[in-house]
C-alpha positions as CSV (number, residue, x, y, z in Angstrom):
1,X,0.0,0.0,0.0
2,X,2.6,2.7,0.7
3,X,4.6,1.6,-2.3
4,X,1.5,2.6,-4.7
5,X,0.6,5.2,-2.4
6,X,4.1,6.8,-3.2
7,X,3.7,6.1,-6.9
8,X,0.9,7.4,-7.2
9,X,1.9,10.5,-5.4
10,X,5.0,10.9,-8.0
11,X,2.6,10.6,-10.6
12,X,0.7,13.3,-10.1
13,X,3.8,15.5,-9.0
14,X,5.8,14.9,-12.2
15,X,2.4,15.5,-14.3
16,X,1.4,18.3,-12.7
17,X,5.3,19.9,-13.2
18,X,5.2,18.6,-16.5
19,X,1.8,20.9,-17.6
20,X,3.5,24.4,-16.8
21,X,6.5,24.3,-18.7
22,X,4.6,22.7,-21.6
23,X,1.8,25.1,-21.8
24,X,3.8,28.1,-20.1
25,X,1.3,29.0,-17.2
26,X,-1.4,26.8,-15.2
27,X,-3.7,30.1,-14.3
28,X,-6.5,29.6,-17.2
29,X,-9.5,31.7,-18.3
30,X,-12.8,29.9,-18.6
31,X,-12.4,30.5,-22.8
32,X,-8.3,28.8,-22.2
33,X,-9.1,25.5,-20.3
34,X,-10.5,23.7,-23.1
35,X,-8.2,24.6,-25.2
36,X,-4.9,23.8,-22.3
37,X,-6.4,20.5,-21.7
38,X,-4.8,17.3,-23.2
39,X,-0.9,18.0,-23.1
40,X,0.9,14.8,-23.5
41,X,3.8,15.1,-22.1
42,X,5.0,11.3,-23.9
43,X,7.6,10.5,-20.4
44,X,6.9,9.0,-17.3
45,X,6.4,11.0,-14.0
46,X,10.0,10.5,-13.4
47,X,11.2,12.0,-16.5
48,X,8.3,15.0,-16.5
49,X,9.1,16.0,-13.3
50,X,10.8,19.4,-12.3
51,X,9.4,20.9,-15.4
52,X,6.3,23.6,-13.8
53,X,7.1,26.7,-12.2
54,X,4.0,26.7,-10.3
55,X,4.6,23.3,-8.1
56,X,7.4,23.6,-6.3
57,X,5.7,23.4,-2.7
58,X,4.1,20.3,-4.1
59,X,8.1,18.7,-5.2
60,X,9.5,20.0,-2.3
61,X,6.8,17.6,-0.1
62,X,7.2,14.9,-2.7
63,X,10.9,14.8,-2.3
64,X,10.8,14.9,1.2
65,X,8.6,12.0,1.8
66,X,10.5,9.6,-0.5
67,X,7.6,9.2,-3.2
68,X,10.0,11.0,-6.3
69,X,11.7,7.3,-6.0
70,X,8.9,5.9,-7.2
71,X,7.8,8.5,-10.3
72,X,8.8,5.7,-12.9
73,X,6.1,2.9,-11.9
74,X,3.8,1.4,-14.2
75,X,0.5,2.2,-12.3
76,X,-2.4,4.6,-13.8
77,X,-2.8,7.7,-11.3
78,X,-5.1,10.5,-11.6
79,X,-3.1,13.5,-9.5
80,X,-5.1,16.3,-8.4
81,X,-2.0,18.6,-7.9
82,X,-2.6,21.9,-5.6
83,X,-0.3,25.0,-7.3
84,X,2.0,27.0,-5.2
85,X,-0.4,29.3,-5.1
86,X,-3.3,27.0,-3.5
87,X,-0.4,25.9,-0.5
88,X,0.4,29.4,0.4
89,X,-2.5,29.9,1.8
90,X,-1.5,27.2,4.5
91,X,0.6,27.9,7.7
92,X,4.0,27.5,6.8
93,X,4.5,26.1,10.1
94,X,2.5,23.1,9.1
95,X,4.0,22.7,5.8
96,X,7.4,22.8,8.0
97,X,6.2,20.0,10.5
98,X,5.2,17.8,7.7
99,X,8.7,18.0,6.2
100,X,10.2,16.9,9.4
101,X,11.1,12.9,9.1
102,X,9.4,12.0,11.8
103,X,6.3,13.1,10.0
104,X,6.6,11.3,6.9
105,X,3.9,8.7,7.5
106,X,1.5,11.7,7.5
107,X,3.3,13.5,4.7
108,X,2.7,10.3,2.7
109,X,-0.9,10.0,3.4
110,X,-1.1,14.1,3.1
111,X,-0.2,13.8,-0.4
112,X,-1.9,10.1,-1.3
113,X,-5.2,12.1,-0.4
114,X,-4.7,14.3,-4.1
115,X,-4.4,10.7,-6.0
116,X,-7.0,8.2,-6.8
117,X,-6.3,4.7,-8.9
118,X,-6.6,4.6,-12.4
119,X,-6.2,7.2,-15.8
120,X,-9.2,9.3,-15.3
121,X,-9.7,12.3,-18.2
122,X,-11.9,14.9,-18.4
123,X,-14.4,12.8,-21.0
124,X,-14.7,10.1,-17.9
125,X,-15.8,12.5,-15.4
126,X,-19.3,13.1,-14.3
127,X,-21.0,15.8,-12.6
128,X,-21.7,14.1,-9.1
129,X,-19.2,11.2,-9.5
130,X,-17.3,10.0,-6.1
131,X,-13.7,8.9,-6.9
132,X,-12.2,7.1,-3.8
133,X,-8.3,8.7,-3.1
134,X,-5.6,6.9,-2.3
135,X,-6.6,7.2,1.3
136,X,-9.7,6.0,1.0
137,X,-11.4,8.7,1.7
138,X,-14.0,10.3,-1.0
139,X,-13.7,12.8,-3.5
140,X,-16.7,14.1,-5.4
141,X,-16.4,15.5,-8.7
142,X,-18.4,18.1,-10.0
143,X,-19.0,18.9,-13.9
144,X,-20.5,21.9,-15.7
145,X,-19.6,22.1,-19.5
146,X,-15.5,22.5,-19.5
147,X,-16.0,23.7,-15.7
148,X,-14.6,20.7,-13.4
149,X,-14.2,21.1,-9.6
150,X,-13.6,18.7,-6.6
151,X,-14.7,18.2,-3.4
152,X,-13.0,17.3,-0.4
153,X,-14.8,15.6,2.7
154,X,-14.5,18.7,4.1
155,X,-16.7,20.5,1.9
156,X,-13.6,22.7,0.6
157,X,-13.9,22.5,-3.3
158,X,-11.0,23.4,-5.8
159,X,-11.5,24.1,-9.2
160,X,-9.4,22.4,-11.7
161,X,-7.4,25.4,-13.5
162,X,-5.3,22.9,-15.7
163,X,-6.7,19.1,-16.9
164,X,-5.5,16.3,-18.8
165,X,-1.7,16.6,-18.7
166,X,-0.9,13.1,-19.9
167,X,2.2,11.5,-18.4
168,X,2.7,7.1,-19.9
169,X,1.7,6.1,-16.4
170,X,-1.5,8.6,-15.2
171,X,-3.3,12.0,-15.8
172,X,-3.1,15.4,-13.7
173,X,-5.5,17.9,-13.1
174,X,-4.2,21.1,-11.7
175,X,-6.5,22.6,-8.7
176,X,-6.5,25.8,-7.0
177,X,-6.9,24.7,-3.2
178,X,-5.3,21.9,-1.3
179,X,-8.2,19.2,-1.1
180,X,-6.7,18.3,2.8
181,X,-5.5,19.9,5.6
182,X,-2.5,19.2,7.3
183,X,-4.2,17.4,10.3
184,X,-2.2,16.6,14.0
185,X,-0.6,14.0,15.3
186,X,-2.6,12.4,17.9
């Protein structure tokens, strides 16, 4: 479980970097996204990654819990990848804590909760669906015309600025928001 849980997370990383440098920005207008969606970036996560401008909060995490090992793994992720933007709005104290190794068990399942199983684009989502993240916990999608957002379990809903970057192994959708909060130990 933690080894797809880190490939999954890699995934997403390396798609979402891939999507800024290929298209030049991730911040789209409602007119733009249809026409930004569907970069192919034709390289695994490992070989996309480092490439955005606008993730490098989301790296910097990925890296530090271990899961960029694991960016080259045959597994289909769909990556719902926050932007710098979206994790500046957190306490940098948290983000801090959660780089700290004793936290990487919660790092890991910080960033598993952005991935769910399997190549999911655009075309395959559905307004209403529920997608189940790596964690297990439920995401709900919601669909109007080129418009995509999701849900959290919280209620918190980020809308999807970038979609369909293509990596061999998964798909990344580039969101506004971080879908999780950095919770406490207990």
């Amino acid at each position: 479980m933690a080894t797809n849980l880190i490939r999954l997370f890699w995934v997403a990383c390396i798609l979402l970097m891939s999507e800024g440098t290929a298209l030049g920005q991730t911040q789209r207008t409602e007119a733009d996204r249809l026409s930004a969606s569907g970069v192919e970036t034709n390289k695994n996560l490992a070989l996309s990654a480092g490439l955005s401008t606008d993730h490098a909060t989301m790296i910097r995490l990925l890296k530090a819990s271990g899961l960029d090992k694991q960016a080259t793994g045959k597994g289909q992720y769909t990556v719902f990848a926050p932007t710098d933007a979206a994790f500046s709005v957190l306490p940098e104290r948290d983000l801090e804590e959660l780089l700290l190794p004793s936290s990487k068990n919660r790092l890991i399942q910080f960033l598993a909760y952005h991935v769910v199983k399997g190549r999911l684009t655009s075309d395959q989502l559905k307004d209403g669906q529920t997608l189940t993240n790596l964690t297990g916990q439920i995401l709900t999608v919601h669909k109007q015309g080129d418009s995509i957002t999701v849900e959290d379990g919280r209620g918190e809903v980020a809308d999807v600025i970038q979609g369909n970057i293509r990596a061999t192994n998964g798909v990344v959708y580039t969101i506004n928001k971080v879908l999780q909060r950095i919770v406490e130990q207990p």
